[in-house]
Structure formats: structure tokens, C-alpha cells
N, C-alpha and C positions, 0 to 999 in steps of 0.2 A: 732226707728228713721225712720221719711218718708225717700222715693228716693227722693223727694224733697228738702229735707235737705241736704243729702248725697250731693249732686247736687251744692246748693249753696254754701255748707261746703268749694267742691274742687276749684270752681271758685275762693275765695276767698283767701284761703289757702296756695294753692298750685300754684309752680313757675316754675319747669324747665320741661325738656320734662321725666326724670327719675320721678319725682315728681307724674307727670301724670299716668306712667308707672304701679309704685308701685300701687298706688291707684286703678287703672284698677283691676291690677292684683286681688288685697284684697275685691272688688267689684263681680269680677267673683266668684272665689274660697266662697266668703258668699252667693251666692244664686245657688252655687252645678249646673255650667253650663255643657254640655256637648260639650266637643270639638271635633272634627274630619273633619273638612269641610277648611282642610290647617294646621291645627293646630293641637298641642294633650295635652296643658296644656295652663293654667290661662297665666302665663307671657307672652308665644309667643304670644296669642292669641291678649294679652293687647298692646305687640310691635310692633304688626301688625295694628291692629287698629289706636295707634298712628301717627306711620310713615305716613298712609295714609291719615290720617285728614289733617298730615301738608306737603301731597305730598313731601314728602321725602322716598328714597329708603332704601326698610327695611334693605338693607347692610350695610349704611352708621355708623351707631355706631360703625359696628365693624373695618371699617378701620378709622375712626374717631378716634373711643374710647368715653370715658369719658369728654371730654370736650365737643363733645355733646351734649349726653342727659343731660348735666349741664346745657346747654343751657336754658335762661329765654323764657317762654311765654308770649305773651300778652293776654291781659283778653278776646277777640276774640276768640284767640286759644284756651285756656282753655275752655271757654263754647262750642266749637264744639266736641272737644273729651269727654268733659265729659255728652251732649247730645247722641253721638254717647252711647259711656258706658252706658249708662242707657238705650238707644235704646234696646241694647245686652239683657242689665238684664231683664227687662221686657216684651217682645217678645222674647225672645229665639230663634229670629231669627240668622240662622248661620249669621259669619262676612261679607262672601262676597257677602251676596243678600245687606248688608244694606252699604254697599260700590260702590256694581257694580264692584269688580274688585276682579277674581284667577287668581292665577297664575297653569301652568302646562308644563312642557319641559322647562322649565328655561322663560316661556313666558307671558306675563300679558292678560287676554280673559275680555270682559264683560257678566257677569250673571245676571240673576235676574230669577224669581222664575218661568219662564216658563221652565227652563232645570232645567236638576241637577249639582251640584257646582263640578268639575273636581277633581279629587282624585283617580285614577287608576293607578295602577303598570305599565298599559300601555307603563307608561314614559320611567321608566327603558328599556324596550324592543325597544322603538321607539328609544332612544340614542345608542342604541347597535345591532341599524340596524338587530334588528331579529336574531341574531347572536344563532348559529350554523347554523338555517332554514332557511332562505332567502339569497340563495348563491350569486344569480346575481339580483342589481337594480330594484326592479318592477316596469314596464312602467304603470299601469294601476292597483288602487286600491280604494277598495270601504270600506267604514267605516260606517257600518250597525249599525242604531240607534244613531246617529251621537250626539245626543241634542244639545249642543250650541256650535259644531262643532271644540270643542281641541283638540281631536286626529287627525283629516281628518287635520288641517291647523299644527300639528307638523308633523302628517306624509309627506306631501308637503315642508315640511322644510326640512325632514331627505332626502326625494329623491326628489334633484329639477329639474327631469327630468321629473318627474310623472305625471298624471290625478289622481286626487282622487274625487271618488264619494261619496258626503257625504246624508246618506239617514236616513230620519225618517220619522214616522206615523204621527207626530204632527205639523201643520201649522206651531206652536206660537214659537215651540223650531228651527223651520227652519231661524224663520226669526231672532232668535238670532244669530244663527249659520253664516248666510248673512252678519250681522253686523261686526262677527269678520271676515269673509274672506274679508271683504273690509278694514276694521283695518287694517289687515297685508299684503294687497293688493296682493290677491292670486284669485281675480277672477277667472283669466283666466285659472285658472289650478285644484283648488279645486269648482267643480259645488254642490250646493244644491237643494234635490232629494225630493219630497213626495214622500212616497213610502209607502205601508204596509209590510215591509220585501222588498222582491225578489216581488211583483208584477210587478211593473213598470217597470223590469229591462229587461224585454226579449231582448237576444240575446245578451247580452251584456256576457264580459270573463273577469277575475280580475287575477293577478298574486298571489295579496295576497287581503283575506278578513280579519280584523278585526272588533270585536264589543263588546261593552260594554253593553248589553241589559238589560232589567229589570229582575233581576235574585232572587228578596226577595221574600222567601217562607211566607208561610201565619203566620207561628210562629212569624217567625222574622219581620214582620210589625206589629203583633199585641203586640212587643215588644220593637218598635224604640223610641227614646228617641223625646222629643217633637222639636228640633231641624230640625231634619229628618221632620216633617211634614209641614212643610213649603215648600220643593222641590213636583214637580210634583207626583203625586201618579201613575201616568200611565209609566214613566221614573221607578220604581223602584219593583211594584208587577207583579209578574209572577205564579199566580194559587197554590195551595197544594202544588208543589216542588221547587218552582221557574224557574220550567225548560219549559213550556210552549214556551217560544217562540225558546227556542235555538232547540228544539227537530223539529222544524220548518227546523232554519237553517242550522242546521246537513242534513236533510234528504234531500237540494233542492240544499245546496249551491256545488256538485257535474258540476250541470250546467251550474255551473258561473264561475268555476277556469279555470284554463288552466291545462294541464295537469301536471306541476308543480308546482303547486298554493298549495296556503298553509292557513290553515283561524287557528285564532284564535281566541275564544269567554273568555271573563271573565264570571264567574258564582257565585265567592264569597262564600260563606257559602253553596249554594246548591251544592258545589260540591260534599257534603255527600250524595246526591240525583243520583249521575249521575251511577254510578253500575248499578245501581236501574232500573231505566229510557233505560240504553244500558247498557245491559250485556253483555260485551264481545268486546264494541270497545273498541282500542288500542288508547289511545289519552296519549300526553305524557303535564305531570302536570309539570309546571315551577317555579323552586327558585326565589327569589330578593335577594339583595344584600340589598335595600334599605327597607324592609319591604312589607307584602303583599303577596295574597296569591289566589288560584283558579282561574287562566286562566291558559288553555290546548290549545296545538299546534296540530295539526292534516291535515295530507297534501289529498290531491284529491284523490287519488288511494284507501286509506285507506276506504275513506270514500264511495266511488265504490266501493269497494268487500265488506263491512259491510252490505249496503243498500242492495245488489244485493243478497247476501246469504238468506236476509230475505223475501224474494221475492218469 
């Protein structure tokens, strides 16, 4: 059977917003999509999608219930989600480039294929104020590699006393990034930076630096699922170990902290790289609660007697 078929099949067919749901779901799971861009299965993926065709909040079924997604569509509806659905199936484009809309920190951002779609443990950390490491409020923090700028505008959430600098190499992801600080109207307090790294930054001090940089080693690009290829190639390869640009910001961002300053970098998968790369710094590797894994915490000092011993 064509997607064409499949297509007219559900318009015609099919009535309530579960109706939809199902279908979604039996659509994804028959052409073996790959989820991880919000989601990590067929149904969420399919109740996601729905909800947002019919700008309804994806919570709403569950305090609703069932008399919900009971609810009838009109033939409208129906043909936009089940365009959307077939958008999915046949570009294997993730959900929320073909939406415009992730959520991350409990917050909704606009994407589209100049950054990469928000999905870092970061969140965890940012709701839990850094917790054990970041004792006192940081007046002043810069969020290195920023792409469409959801860490730098939840971290201006978490401390609304802040400056946060949010800096990337890439024009196209800055001006997404621009987009959401004016969304959440945080001009005045979250700035977007070109920057190559630390170029742009002289003389400037951060209490705390985070960054999500491009950390996939060469295997693991040359082994991403075709979903992945759609986001920025520049936002996610980083040389043989993936560690190319953090060996960067290890060795400069001494400059930038304050003496209690504290940086943490995701690295993902190349953390099995990092021994490797620094033998012998001390960088302490963080749990989730929520899932998620390879971002290490490492405060200034640390990273002054490493640098300086190799000297």
C-alpha cells in the first residue's frame, strides 16, 4: 500500500484524537523510525505530534483523561496530523524541526534546522541549581556553544539575578537563539555572542561556564541514525575523539572563571576519550536521576594546577 493510501485511508476512517494517536503510533513503529529528539517510543512520539497540530498541551489527556482523546475531529484536523505523520515517515525528519517547537527546563524554545533540537541532562542540573557545586547565586555566566540558546534562557530562569552570555561560532544558530530570548523576553539579561569559543571574550570573568559543544567522535557520526542528519553537522562533530573543541576550553577557560568559578562541559559518548586526551585531570563525572550521562564538573583551581604542571 502507497503513503498515499495510508493517508486517505485515515482522513476518512478515522475520528477522535486516540483514533489519530493509534494510527500515528502503527505508522511510525512500520517504517522502524528512530526517536530521541524529546521522545524515545512510537506512541509518545505520535502524542506529541498530535497534541501540537491541535495546539493542545501535551498534558492535557492526562488530567482530562479519556474523554479527550474520545474527542471527534473534524476532517481539517484529521488531514493536518495525518500530513504532519507522513511528513515524519518519509523525511525522517525529527518531530520538532517539522513543528518548530522543544521543549527543555519544563519550557517550550523555537527550533529549526540551524541548531540542534535540546535534549541535555543539563536540565536536571539547571533545576537543581548546580547542586552540591555552585554554593552562592552566579552574578555572571556564559553558556559556550549556546545553539538556539535553551540552556543560557533556563539558566536566566534558574538565576534571575544573572548576566548570561550566550556564545556560538554559527551566525544562523545565534539568530535562533535571539528569537527565543525575545520569546521569553530576557533580552536584557541573557546577550547573544559570536564568538569562536573564548575569542571574543577578553577580559571578561564567569562565575560559572557551561557548554554543550559538539562532542561526536568520528565513529559515532559515521554511525548516526538518519534523523540525526538533518540537525547542524557543525553543532555535533568534533575530530577522531570528539574532544577537539573541549581540549580548547579546558586549557583557556582558567581565564575566564573567577576564582570560584566552576565550568562544566557535556562530552557524551567521548567521555571514553577523555583519560585519553588528560591523563590525570581530576574532573568529577555526574549521575541523573532522570537519565543521561557524560558531563563532568571541574572548578578553576583544578584546572590551574593541571595546565600549569604541564608547563
Amino acid at each position: 500500500m502507497t503513503d498515499k493510501f495510508y493517508l486517505e485511508e485515515a482522513i476518512e476512517d478515522l475520528h477522535s484524537i486516540l483514533d489519530m494517536i493509534r494510527w500515528a503510533t502503527s505508522r511510525f513503529n512500520d517504517a522502524a523510525l528512530y526517536f530521541g529528539h524529546g521522545t524515545d517510543n512510537a506512541w509518545d512520539e505520535a502524542l506529541s505530534l498530535t497534541m501540537q497540530a491541535l495546539h493542545l498541551p501535551h498534558s492535557l489527556s492526562e488530567h482530562v483523561g479519556d474523554s479527550m482523546l474520545s474527542s471527534r475531529l473534524t476532517k481539517s484536523e484529521r488531514e493536518k496530523i495525518a500530513e504532519l505523520v507522513l511528513k515524519r515517515v518519509q523525511t525522517r525528519m525529527p518531530l520538532p524541526y517539522i513543528t518548530n517547537e522543544a521543549w527543555f527546563c519544563g519550557m517550550p524554545f523555537y527550533v529549526d534546522e540551524r541548531v540542534l533540537i535540546p535534549r541535555s541532562p543539563f536540565a536536571e542540573l539547571i533545576q537543581n541549581n548546580f547542586e552540591p557545586f555552585v554554593k552562592e547565586a552566579p552574578s555572571h555566566i556564559l553558556d559556550m556553544c549556546t545553539g538556539g540558546g535553551c540552556i543560557a534562557i533556563a539558566l536566566a530562569h534558574a538565576y534571575p539575578d544573572s548576566q548570561v552570555d550566550a556564545v556560538d561560532i554559527s551566525e544562523d544558530a545565534l539568530e535562533v537563539a535571539d528569537i527565543n530570548i525575545q520569546e521569553h523576553q530576557l533580552s536584557h539579561r541573557v546577550y547573544p555572542i559570536h564568538s569562536d569559543l573564548f575569542t571574543n571574550l577578553t577580559g571578561q570573568k564567569y562565575d560559572l561556564i557551561v557548554s554543550n559543544p559538539p562532542y561526536v567522535d568520528a565513529e559515532d557520526m559515521a554511525d548516526l541514525p538518519d534523523e540525526y542528519h538533518h540537525e547542524p553537522e557543525l553543532a555535533l562533530a568534533a575530530g577522531d575523539d570528539g574532544l577537539e573543541l573541549v581540549d580548547i576550553m579546558l586549557r583557556e577557560a582558567p581565564q575566564y572563571l573567577t576564582d570560584n568559578g566552576w565550568l562544566f562541559i557535556e562530552v557524551g559518548n567521548s567521555e571514553v576519550h577523555m583519560d585519553t586526551r588528560f591523563p590525570g585531570l581530576e574532573v568529577i563525572w555526574l549521575s541523573f536521576e532522570n537519565g543521561g550521562q557524560g558531563i563532568f564538573a571541574v572548578n578553576s583551581s583544578t584546572l590551574k594546577n593541571y595546565f600549569n604542571s604541564k608547563d
